[in-house]
N, C-alpha and C positions, 0 to 999 in steps of 0.2 A: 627481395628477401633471399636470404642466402639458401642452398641445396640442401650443405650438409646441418648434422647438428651442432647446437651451442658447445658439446663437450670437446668438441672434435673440432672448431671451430677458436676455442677458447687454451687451447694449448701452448704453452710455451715457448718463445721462438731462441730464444736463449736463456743463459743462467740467471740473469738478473730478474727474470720473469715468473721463475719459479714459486709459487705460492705452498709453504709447508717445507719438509721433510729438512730442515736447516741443520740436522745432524749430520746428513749425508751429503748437501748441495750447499749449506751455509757459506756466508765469505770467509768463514773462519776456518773452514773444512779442508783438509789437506789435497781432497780432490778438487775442490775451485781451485785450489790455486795452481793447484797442475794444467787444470786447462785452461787457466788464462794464461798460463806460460807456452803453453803451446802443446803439451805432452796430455794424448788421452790414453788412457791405460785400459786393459779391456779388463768388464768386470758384471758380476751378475746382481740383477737387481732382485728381490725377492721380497712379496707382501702379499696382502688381499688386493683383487681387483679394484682399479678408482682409486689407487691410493696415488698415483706418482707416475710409476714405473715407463710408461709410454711417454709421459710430459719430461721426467730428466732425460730420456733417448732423445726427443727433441730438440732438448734445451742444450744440452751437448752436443749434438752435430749444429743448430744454428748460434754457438760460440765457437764453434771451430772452421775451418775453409776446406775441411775435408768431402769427399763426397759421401752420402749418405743413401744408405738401403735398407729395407725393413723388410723382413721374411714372417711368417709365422708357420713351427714347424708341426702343427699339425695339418698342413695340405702342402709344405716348400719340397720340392723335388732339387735330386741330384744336378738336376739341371738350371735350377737357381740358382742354388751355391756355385756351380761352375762358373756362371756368366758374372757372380759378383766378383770373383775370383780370377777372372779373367781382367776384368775391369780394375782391380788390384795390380794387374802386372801393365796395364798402360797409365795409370796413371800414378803408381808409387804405392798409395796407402788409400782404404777407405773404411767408413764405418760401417758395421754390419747390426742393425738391430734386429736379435732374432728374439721374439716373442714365443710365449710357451715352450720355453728348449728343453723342458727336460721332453717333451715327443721326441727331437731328434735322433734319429736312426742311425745305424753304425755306420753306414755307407755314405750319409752326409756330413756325419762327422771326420772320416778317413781324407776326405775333399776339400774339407775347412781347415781340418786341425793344423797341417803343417805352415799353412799361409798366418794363422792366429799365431803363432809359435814365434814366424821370423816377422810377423809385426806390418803386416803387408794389410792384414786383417784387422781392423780391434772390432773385438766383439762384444756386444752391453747384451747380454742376456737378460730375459725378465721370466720369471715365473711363478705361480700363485703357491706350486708347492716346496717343502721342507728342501732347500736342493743337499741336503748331504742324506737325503735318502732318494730324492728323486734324478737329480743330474747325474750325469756321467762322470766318475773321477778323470776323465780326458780331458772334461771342458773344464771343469772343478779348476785342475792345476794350471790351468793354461789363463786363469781370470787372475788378476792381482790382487781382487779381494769381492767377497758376499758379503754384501748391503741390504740389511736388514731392513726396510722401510715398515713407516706408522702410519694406521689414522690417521689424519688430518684433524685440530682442532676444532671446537665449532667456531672458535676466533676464526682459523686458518679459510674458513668455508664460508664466513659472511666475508672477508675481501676477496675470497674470489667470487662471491657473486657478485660484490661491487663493485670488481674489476668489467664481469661481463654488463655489467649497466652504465658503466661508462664507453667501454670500448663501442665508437661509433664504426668502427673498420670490420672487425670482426664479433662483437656482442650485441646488445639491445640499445646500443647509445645512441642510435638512431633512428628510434620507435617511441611513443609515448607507454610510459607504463607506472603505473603511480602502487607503490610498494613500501610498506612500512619498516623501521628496522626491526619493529616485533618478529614483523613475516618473514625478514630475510632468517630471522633467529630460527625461528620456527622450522623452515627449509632446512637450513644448517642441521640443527636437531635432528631434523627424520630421515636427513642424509645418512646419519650414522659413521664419520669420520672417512667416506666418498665421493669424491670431487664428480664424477662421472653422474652417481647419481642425483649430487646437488644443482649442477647443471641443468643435467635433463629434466628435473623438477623442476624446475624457475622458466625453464621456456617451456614447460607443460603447462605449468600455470598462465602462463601469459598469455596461450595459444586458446584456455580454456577463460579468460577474463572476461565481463561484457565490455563493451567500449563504450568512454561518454567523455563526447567533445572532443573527439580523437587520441582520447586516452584509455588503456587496459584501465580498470580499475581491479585490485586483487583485493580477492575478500577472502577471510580465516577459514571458512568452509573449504572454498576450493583447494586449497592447500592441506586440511585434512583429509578428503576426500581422496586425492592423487597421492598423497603419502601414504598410503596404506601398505602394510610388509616392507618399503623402502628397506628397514636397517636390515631385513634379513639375510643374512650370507652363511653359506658354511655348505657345500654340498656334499653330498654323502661320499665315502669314502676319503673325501681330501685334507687335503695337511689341517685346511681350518677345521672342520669336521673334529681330527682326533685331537686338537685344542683344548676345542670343547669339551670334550668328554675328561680332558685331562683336570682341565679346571673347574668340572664339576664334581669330578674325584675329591682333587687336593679342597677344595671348599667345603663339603661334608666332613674332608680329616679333622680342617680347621674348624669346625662346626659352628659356620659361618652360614645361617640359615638363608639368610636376604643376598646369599653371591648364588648359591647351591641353585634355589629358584629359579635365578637369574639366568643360569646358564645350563638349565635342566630347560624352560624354557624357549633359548633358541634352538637347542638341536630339539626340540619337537616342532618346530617352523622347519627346519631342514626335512621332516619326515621319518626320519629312518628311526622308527621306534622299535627295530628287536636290536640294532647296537644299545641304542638306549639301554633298554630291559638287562642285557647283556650286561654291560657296565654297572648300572645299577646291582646286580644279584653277587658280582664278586666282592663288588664295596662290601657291600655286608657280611662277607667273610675275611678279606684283609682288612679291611680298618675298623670293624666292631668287634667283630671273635668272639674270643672267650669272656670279653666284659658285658657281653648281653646275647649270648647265643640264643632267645629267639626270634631275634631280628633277622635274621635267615630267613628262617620259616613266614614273617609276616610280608618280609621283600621279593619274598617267593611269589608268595598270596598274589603281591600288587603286581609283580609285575607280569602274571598267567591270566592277570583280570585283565588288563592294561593290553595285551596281545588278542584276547578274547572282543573286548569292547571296540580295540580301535580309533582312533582320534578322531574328532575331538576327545572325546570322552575318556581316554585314556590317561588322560591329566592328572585325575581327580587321585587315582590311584597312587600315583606315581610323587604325587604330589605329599601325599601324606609318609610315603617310603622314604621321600628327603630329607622330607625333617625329623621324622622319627630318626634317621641315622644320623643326621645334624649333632642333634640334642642327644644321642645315645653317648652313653659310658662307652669307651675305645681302649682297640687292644691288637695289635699283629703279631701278640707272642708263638699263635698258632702254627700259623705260617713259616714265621722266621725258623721258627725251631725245626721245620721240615726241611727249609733252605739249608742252614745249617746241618743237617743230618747228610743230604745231598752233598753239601760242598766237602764232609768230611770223607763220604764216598769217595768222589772225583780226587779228590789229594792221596788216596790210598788208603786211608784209616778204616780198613775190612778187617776179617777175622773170620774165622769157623763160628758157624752157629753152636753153641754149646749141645751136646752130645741130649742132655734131657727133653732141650725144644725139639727135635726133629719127628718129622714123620714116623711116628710107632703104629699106626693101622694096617699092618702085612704083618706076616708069619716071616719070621726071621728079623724082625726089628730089633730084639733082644740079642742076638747074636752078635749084630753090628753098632753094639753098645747103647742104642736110643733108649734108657729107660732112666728112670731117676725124677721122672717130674713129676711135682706136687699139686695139687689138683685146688685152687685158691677159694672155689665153692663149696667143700670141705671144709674150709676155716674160716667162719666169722668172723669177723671184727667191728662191732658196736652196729651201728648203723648203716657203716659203709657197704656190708655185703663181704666178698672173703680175700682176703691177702696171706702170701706166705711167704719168706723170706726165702729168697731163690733168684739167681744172677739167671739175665735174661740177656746181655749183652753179649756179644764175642768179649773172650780172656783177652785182647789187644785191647781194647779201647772200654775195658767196662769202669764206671764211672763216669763216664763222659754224660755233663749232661747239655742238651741241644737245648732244653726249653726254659727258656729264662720268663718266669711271672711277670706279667703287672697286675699291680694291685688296686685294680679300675671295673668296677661293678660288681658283677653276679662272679668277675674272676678269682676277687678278692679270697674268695669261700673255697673255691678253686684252687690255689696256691696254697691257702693254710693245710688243704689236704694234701697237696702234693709236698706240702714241708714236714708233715706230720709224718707220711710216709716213709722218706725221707733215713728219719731220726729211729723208726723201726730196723732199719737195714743194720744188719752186723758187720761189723768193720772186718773185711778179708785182705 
């Protein structure tokens, strides 16, 4: 039996062998056909781990006759680079697969960059995070293009485990193992669109099967049993990580209760519940606002409970703050209009405070004109409490108004006041 493992074991030896990502390696793709022409261009791969990213590095260096190295740069020293680099000036041209590059260091990059540049280098970077936040603009412009990689299908992940049950060279092709296409589905499923970890499940299972008559028999138990957390990914602080939090934002706006859960959910498999909590408590001031202010207050609640409790248990709260803001009436007029106040700052649209707002509490306040304001607790007005017509704005920009209504809940009531207001004001 072999040493290493089925994933690692099960890798591509060229392009034809590639299973998935046919946007980026399809025959139809403008980089197949550059390298079945001969020309490989350097260029960075980027996705979640198990997606690809190592299998198209292989599959490209064994469709080409070039020589092939693989660094990964959080442990590769200056002195790697040199020696591949070296090996570059006797032999013409080599491939450099560096793994995790956005780690790369200024000092390996100084050592690379000029041989990537004159083409002596091609470099396939791969890494898990965002690279136009994470890589360096050196490697950045020096790649011909960022190759977004996907999941894998669960079609894409029952033929490659059918590939590994056939291949008698390097898979199980040459083991008995009696496997139904349910359970390959199954596998494929809890993989969660990762080749790496569809793999490593199918020879876990296999390893963990009884034998009868010198055959594995796989039963549905042991497959749920070993799949357990399989689909989870997203580690704190990384590119998937703020994904997540992104697309459980945008799914509450859309108030889309069955995604919100869904992806409230994994990142509490990742752990880090004060981002969470975090995320969750501004939702509730940009995307509800003024249409149900107090959803604040109850996302408050959940999520000081939710810190308090701890997970598990922190769910329960947290769970009900989603869909409450799901299902809530929605509003970012709050916001905008402070956005917009700010932006009219920064463009210059300032002024002198008007002479009546200013600090009058010192002896000589009157001298330096500060008097004239009307005091709006003095003046009733129906229910509202007191208002009095009097310009609060600087004389450059008064009139300007930053807050533009909607007419979406508890704002509704909200707006009729501020129109009503409004219509009180004398025309100066």
């Amino acid at each position: 039996m072999h040493n290493e493992p089925l994933a690692f074991r099960m890798r591509p030896r060229n392009l034809n062998e590639v299973v998935g990502q046919q946007h980026i390696i399809g025959k139809s793709t403008a980089l197949y056909k550059m390298i079945e022409n001969g020309h490989i261009p350097s260029i960075l791969l980027y996705g979640e781990p198990g997606i690809g990213k190592t299998s198209i590095a292989n599959a490209i260096a064994g469709s080409s006759k070039l020589p092939f190295f693989s660094l990964n740069a959080t442990h590769a020293g200056k002195k790697d680079v040199e020696q591949i680099v070296g090996e570059a000036r006797l032999v013409g041209k080599v491939i450099l697969f560096l793994d995790e590059i956005h780690r790369f260091n200024k000092l390996q990059q100084d050592t690379l960059l000029p041989h990537v540049e004159n083409g002596s280098v091609v470099l396939i970077g791969a890494t898990t995070e965002n690279p136009f936040h994470d890589v360096n603009p050196a490697i950045r412009s020096r790649c011909g293009e960022i190759l977004q990689l996907k999941r894998l299908t669960i079609e894409d992940l029952v033929q490659l485990l059918k590939n590994a049950l056939e291949d008698e060279e390097r898979g199980l092709g040459n083991v008995g193992i009696e496997i139904s296409n349910h359970q390959l589905l199954q596998i494929a499923t809890s993989a969660n669109g990762d080749a790496r970890k569809a793999l490593t499940l199918l020879e876990s299972v296999y390893f963990s099967s009884d034998e009868v008559d010198g055959k594995a028999i796989v039963k549905d138990d042991i497959i749920e049993h070993l799949a357990k957390r399989i689909g989870v990914y997203g580690d704190k602080g990384g590119t998937h990580f703020y994904n997540l939090l992104s697309a459980l934002q945008k799914s509450v706006r859309g108030s889309d209760t069955n995604a919100a859960l869904y992806y409230l959910a994994h990142l509490l498999e990742t752990g880090d519940l004060v981002a969470v909590c975090r995320r969750l408590l501004v939702m509730a001031y940009e995307d509800i606002g003024l249409a149900n202010p107090s959803v604040g207050a109850h996302v408050f609640a959940a999520t000081e409970s939710a810190k308090r409790l701890g997970l598990p248990e922190a769910r329960i709260p947290l769970a009900t703050a989603v869909i409450e803001m799901c299902l809530s009436s929605k509003s970012n007029s709050a916001y905008s209009a402070l956005d917009a106040a700010i932006k009219a700052i920064h463009e210059g649209k300032t002024g002198e405070i008007p002479s009546h707002l200013r600090d009058s509490h010192y002896a000589g306040a009157a001298i330096l004109g500060h008097v004239g304001y009307k005091y709006p607790h003095d003046s009733p007005i129906g229910t509202f409490g007191g208002w009095v017509d009097q310009q609060y704005l600087p004389d450059q920009i008064e009139g300007t108004e930053f807050y533009q209504p909607v007419h979406a809940g508890e704002e509704k009531r909200l707006a009729a006041i501020y129109e009503r207001l409004k219509s009180f004001k004398s025309n100066k």
